[in-house]
N, C-alpha and C positions, 0 to 999 in steps of 0.2 A: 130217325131213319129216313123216313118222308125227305128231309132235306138232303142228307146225303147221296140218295136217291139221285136228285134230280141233278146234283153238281157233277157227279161222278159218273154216274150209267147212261142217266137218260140221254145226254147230248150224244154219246156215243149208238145208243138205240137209233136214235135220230138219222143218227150218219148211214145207217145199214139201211135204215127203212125208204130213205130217199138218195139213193146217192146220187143221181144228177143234181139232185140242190146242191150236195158236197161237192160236186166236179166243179159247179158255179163259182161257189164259193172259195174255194180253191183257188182257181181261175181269177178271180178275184183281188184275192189278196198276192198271187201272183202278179198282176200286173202292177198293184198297188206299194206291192216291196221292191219290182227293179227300179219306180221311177224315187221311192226312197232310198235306193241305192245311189242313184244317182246324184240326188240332193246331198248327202252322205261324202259324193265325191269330190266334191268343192270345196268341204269343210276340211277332207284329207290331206287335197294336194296343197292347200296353205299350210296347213298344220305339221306336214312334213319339212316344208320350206321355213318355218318359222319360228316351230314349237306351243303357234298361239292358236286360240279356237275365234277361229272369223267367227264373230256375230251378225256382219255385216252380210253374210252369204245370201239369208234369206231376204231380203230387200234387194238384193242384188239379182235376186228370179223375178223377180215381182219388176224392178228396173227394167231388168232387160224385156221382157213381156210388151211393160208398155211404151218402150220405143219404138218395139216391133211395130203394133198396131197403131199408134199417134203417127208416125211418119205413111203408112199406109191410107190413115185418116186423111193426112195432107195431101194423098193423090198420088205417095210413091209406089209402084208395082210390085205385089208381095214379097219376091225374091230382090228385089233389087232394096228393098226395105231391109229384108233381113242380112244382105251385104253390106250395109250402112248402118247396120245396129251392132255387128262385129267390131264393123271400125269404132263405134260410140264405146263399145265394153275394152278394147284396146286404148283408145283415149284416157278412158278410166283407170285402168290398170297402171298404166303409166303415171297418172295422175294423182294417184294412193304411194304409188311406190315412191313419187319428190317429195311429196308437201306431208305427207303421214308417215310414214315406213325410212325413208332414209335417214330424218333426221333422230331417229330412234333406234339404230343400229347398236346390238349390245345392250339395249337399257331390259329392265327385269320384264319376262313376259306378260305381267297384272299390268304393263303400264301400255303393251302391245294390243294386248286384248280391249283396255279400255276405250285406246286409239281407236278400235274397230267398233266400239259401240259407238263414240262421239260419230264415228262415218255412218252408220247405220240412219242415224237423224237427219244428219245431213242428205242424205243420199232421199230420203224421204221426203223433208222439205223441198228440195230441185224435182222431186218426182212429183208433187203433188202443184207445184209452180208448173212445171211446163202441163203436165197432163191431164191436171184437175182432181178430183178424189172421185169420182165416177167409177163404178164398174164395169169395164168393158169385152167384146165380144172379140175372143182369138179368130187370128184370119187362117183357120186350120183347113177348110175350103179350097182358097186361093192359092195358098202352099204346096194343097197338091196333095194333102193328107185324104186319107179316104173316109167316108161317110157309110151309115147303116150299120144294120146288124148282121151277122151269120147267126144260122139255126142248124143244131147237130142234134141227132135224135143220138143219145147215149145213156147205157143203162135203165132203159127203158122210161127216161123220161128224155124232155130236150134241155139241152144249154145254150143260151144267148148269148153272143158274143159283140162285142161292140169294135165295128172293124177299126176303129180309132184307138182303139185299146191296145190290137194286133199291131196297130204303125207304133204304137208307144215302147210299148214291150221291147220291138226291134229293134228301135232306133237308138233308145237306152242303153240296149246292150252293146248293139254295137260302139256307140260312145265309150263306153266303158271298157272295151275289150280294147280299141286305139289308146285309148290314156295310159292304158295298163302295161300295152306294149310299148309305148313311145318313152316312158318317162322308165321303163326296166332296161330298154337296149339298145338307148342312145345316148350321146354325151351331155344332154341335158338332165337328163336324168340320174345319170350318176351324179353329174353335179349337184344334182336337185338331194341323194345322198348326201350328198359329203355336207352340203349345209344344214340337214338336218341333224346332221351327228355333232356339229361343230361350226358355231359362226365363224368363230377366229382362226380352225385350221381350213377352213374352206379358203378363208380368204391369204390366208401364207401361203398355199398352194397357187395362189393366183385366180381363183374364182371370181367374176363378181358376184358378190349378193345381191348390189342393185337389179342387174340382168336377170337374176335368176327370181327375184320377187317379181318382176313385172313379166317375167314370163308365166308363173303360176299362177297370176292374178290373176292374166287375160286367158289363163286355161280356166279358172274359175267362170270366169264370162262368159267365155262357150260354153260351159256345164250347165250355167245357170240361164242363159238364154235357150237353150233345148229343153231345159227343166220345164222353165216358164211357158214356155208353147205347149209343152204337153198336158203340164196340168190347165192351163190356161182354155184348153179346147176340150177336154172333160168336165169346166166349170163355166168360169170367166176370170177374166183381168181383174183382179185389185189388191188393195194394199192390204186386207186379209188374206193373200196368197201367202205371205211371210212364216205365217204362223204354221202351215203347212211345212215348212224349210224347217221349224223346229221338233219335227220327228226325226230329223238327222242325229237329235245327242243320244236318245236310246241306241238307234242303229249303230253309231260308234261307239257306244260303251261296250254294246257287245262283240263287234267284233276288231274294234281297237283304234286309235285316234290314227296309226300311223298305213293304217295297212289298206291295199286297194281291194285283195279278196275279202278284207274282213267287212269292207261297205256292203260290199254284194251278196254275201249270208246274211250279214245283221240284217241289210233291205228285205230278203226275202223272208224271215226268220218274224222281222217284226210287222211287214206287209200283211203273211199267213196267217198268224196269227191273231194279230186285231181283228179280222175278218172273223175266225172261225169263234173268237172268242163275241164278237158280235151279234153272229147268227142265233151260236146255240147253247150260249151262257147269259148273253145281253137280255135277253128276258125276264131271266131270275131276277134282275135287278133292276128293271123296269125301262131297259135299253140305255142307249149313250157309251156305253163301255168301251167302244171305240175311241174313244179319246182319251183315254187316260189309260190304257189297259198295257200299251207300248212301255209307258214308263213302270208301269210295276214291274213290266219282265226286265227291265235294266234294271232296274233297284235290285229285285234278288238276284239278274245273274252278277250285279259289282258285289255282291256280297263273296260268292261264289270264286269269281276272277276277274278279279278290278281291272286287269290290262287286257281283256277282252280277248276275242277267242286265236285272232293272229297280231295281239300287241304283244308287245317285245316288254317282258319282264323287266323291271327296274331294281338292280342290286347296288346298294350303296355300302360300302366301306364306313364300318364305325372307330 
């Protein structure tokens, strides 16, 4: 009873007895679920365009991170770095879409996917040649991002807020809210449709594929260079940021590989949770449970609804 006890009520006693810890916490895993929404939405918009799951996404934050900051190194001025590291993720985009992606048009998606592991490496070793394997410090400062804390006295304790956190939050979202609208109510977008449903009627239509890969790629790049600044100025630069991009497969399991609202619940969904489940269950087991706790909730909810909570059910004809 003792143990049920403590799994079942006590966290929830907890919650009552302090709740500005709860508002924190909250608060927390709030901020912590839109920027995995956002990581989330990289792996989408190829995923729609493709049908493949980029592996290569999360190196591809970590990449763009440390162009930002290497070219700043050299003595380029913050913004004018971060206009040069656009054009470097455009470069690449294009770059993926000749030498990897074209000449694999139509071949089976395992052979798509693997493509994007062998780039992952790649993408690694040119990262690790120009920039060293160092950990380094985001130029969130000179950006223009804001610094400190705010203090709110609520529910009769206070909550700390990290105004860096508040520029995270925003900025996430509103990325996400253009993506969402650009690629719903324009002709790129439809088109970015039609080649998710169909490589070969996309292209009888007159589409191109090439076009529209190297357009999603370098949407990926902007996702993933806003990604990498943000986590990057909550932490630091380096090639352990990647692993951070691999909380994105829970967030799409739950709310679906194709779908742009289904990133932005799963982010918040598995954000919230990890937090809450870290505060005031991570003790019973002698903490860490933040790391692995995402992927349980995806394991039982594919149990539940394997195409996630706005993927598109798959009916096959037997």
């Amino acid at each position: 009873m003792g143990m049920l006890y403590n799994i079942l009520i006590d966290p929830f006693v907890q919650m009552g007895a302090a709740p500005d810890l709860f508002v924190q916490t909250i608060w927390e895993g709030l901020v912590a679920g839109v920027l995995y929404a956002l990581i989330a939405l990289g792996f989408v918009l190829i995923f729609k365009a493709s049908g493949v799951f980029n592996f290569a996404q999360g190196i591809m934050v970590v990449f763009a991170a440390l162009t930002l900051v290497g070219l700043h190194e050299k003595g380029v001025p913050a913004w004018a770095a971060l206009i040069l590291t656009l054009g470097v993720m455009a470069i690449l985009a294009i770059a993926v879409e000749r030498i990897v992606l074209r000449p694999l048009v139509n071949q089976p998606d395992i052979i798509l996917f693997m493509a994007t592991f062998g780039l992952t490496f790649i993408i690694i070793g040119l990262g690790e040649f120009i920039f060293g394997g160092e950990p380094k410090q985001m130029i969130a400062e000179e950006l223009g991002l804001p610094q400190g804390t705010m203090r709110f006295d609520i529910l009769g304790g206070k909550v700390i807020i990290q105004k860096i956190d508040v520029a995270a939050a925003v900025i996430a979202s509103l990325m996400i809210a253009a993506l969402a609208l650009f690629f719903q109510y324009t002709r790129i977008g439809r088109a970015l449709r039609a080649v998710a449903d169909s490589h070969k009627a996309a292209l009888s239509v007159g589409i191109s594929l090439n076009q529209i890969w190297a357009i999603v790629w370098f949407a990926a790049g902007i996702v993933a260079l806003i990604t990498g600044i943000m986590w990057g100025a909550r932490s630091d630069v380096s090639f352990a940021l990647q692993v951070i991009a691999l909380k994105a497969l829970p967030v799409l399991i739950l709310g679906g590989f194709t779908s742009i609202p289904g990133a932005i619940v799963g982010g918040l969904i598995i954000g919230i949770g990890e937090k809450l489940a870290e505060f005031y269950w991570g003790p019973l087991v002698g903490g860490g449970i933040e790391n692995w706790v995402a992927y349980v909730i995806a394991l039982v909810f594919l149990m539940v609804r394997p195409q996630g909570l706005f993927g598109d059910k798959i009916i096959e004809r037997i």
